[in-house]
C-alpha positions in Angstrom: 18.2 -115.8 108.1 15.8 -113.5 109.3 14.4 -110.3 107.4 16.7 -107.7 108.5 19.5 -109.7 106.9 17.9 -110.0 103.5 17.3 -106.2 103.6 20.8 -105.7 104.6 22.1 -108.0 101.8 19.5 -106.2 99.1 20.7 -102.0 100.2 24.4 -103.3 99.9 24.1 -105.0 96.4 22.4 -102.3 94.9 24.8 -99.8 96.3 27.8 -101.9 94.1 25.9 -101.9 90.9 24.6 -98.4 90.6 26.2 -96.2 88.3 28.8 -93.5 90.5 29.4 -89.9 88.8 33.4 -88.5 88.9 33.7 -85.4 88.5 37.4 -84.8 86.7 39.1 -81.4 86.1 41.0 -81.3 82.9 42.7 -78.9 80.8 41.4 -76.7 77.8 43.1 -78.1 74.7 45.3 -76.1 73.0 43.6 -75.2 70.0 40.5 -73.8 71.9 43.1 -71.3 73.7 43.0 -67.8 72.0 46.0 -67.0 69.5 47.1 -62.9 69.0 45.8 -62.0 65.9 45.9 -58.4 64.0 42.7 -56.6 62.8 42.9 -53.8 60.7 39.8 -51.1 60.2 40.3 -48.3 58.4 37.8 -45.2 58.5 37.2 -42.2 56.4 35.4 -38.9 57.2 35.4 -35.6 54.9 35.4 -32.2 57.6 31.8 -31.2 56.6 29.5 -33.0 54.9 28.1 -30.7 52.8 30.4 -28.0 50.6 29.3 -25.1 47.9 30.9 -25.6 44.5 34.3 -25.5 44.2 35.2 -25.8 48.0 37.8 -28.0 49.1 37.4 -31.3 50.6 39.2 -32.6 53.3 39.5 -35.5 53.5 40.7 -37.9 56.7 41.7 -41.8 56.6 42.7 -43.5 58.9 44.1 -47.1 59.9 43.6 -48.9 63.0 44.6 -52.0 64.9 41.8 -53.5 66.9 42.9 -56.5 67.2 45.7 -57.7 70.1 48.0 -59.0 67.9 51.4 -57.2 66.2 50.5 -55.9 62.5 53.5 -56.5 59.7 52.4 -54.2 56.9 53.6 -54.5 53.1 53.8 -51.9 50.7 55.0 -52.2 47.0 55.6 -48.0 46.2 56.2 -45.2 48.1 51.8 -44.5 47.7 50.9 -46.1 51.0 47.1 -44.4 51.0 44.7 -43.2 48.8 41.2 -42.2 48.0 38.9 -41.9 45.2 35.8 -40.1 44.5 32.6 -41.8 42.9 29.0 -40.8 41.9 26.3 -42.4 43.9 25.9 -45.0 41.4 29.8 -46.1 41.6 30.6 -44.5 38.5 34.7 -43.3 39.3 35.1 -39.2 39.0 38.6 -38.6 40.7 41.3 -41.4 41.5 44.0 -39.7 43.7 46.2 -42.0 42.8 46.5 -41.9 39.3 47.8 -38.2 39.7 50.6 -38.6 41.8 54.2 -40.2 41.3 54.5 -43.4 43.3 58.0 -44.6 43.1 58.5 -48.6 43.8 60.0 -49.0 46.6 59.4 -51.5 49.3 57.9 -50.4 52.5 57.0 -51.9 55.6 55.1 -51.0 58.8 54.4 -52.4 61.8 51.4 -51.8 63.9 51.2 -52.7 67.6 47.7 -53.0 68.9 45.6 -50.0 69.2 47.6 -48.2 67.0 46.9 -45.9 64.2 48.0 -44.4 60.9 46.3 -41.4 59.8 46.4 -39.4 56.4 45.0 -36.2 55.6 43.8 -35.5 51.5 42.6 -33.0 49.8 39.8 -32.8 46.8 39.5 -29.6 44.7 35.9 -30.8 43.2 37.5 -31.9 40.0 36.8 -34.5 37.9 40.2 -37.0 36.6 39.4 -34.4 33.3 40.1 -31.2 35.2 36.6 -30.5 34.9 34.5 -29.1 37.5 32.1 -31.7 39.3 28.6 -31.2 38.8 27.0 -29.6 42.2 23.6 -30.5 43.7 24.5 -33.8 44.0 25.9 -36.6 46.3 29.2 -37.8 46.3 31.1 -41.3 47.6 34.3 -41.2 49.1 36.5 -44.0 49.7 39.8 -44.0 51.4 42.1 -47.3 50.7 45.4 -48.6 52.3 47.9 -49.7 49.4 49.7 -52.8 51.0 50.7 -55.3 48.9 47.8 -57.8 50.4 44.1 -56.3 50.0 44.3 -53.4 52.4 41.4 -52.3 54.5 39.0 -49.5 53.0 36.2 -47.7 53.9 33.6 -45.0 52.9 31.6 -41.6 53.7 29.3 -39.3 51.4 29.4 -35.6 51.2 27.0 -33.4 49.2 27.9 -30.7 46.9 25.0 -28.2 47.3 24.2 -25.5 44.3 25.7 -22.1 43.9 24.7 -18.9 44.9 22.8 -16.8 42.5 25.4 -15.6 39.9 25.9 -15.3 36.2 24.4 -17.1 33.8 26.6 -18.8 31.6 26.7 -20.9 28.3 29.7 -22.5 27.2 30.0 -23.9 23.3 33.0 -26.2 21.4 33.0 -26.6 17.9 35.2 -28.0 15.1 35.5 -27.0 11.7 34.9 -30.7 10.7 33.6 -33.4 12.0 36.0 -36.3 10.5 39.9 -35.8 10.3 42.6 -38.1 9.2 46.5 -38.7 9.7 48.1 -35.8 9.5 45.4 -33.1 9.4 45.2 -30.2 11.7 42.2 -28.9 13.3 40.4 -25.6 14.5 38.7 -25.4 18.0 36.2 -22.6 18.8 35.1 -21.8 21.9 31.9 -19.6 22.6 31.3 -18.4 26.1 27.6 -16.2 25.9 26.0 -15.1 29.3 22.5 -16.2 28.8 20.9 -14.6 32.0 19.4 -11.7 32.6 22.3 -9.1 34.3 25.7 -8.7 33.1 28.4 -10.5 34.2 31.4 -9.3 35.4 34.7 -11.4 36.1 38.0 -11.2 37.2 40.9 -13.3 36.3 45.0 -13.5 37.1 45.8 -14.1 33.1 44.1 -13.2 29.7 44.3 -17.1 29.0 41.6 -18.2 30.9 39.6 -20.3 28.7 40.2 -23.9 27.8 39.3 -27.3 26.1 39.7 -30.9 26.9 39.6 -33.6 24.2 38.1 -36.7 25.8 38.3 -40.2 24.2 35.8 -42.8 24.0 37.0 -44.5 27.5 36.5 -40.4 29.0 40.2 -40.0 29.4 41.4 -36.7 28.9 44.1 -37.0 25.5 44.8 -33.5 25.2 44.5 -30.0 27.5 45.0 -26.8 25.1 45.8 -24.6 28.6 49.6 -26.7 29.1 50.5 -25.5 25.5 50.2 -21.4 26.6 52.6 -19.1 27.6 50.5 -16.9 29.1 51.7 -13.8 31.1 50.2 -13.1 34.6 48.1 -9.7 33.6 44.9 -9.0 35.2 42.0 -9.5 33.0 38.4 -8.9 33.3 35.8 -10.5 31.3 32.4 -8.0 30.6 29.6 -9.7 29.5 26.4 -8.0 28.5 23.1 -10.0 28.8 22.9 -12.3 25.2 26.4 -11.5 24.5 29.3 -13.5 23.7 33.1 -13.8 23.2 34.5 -16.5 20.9 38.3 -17.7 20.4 39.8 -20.1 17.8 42.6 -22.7 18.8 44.4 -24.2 16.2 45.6 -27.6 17.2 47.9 -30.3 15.6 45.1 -33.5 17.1 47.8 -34.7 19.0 47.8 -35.5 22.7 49.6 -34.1 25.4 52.2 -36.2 25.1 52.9 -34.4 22.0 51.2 -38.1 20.0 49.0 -38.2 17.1 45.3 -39.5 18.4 44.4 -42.7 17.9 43.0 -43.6 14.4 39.1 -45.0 14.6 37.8 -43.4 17.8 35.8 -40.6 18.0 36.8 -38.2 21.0 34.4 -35.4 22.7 36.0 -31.1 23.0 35.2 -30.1 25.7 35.0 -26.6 26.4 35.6 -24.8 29.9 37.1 -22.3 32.5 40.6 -23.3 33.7 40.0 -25.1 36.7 41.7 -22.5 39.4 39.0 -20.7 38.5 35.6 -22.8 39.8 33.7 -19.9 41.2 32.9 -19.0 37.6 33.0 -22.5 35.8 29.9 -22.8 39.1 27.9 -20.5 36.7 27.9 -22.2 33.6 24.5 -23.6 33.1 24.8 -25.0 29.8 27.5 -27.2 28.1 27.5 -28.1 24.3 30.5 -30.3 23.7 32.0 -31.1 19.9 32.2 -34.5 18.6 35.0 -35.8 16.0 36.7 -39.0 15.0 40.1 -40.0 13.8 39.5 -41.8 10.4 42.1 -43.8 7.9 41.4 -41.1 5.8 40.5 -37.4 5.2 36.8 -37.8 4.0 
């Protein structure tokens, strides 16, 4: 055998013992193929982002499905949205929903993709109390959806700037003791003294326009001495000469709103104030000195 046969035989032996790549088209599996799936993102946004005291706050929230998937929504009351109102460092001043009536009732949505639910709120700068919030100062807001599984939520911040120049204002509760017991009445007094340097001159709808709040330990409001008046609706106006003052007494049974007897063993804060229709004054109070009392076993 000569040598072009033995490097025939060598070229076709190697040919049958090297390694041949196929190529082979399959299918994706199943699981890698992409199921609809809903994805809900809420937003909130207030209409300004800075207010003067007193100034409403509008609040928007809103509820969208970005994801391309059909969204069955749950609700457990007829409160489907909310919002609350927090300091910067998370401690709670309003909660929308504790002052409105939701009635249990089962309600359902359904959300197709891309589409949205919006709610409109609005914030009167009060704290749960009634009290005027505190200006110069930041404020959280947080809008939440109520479904029965953990709803979306999100947040904005709006900033309450100070007043313009105004009275000067000074606002005083007091007690006539400092421990009560079951069964005892007490007397409030109020003491409202302009403590600038020009007079101060003010209008109001009703001769009733000063009030207290009692406040318990937890800085729930027990008892509001405005809902006991039946005040007629005659103008008023307040004159207040530099260093003067005007002073009322309250008599009041220590019972809460509800018409209760306070709890025995805490100690609750009076808390004096405008009513809160009336913020453009309540803006000029510069100076708060609450009373402090508590509930005892006993008279002492």
């Amino acid at each position: 055998m000569g040598p072009y046969w033995v490097l025939l035989a060598v070229a076709i032996a190697a040919t049958l013992t090297l390694p041949v790549a196929v190529l082979v088209f399959a299918p994706a599996p199943l699981s890698s193929q992409e199921t609809p799936a809903a994805r809900l993102v809420a937003s909130v946004a207030a209409d300004k982002e800075t207010y003067l005291p007193g100034e409403s706050v509008v609040i928007n929230f809103r509820v969208t499905n970005e994801g391309n998937g059909i969204a069955d929504i749950r609700f457990g009351s007829t409160c489907v949205a909310t919002y609350s109102i927090l300091s910067v460092d998370g401690a709670a001043v309003y909660n929308h929903q504790a002052h409105v009536g939701c009635g249990l009732m089962i309600t359902e949505w359904t959300l197709q993709p891309g589409d949205t639910r919006a709610f409109t709120f609005t914030w009167s700068q009060t704290s749960d109390s009634g009290i005027p919030v505190l200006s110069f100062r930041s404020y959280r807001v947080q809008g939440l959806l109520l479904s029965t599984k953990p709803g979306p939520s999100a947040e904005t911040r709006i900033f309450v700037m100070q007043g313009a120049s105004g009275p000067n204002l000074a606002f005083t509760a007091k007690t006539d003791r400092t421990n009560y017991g079951p069964g005892d009445s007490a007397n409030v007094t109020v003491i409202l003294t302009n403590i600038g340097l020009e007079t101060a001159v003010m209008h109001f709808h009703t001769p009733c326009f000063v009030q207290f709040l009692v406040l318990d330990e937890a800085r729930h409001a027990q008892f509001n001495s405005s809902r006991w008046w039946g005040c007629v609706q005659i103008l008023a106006d307040e004159i207040l000469a530099p260093g003067e003052s005007r002073t009322w007494v309250f008599p009041w049974g220590l019972t809460t709103d509800a018409g209760a007897p306070l709890a025995i063993g805490q100690q609750y804060e009076v808390v004096p104030s405008f009513l809160w229709i009336y913020p453009e004054y309540q803006r000029n109070v510069s100076r708060t000195t609450v009373a402090t009392f508590t509930m005892a076993t006993f008279t002492t």
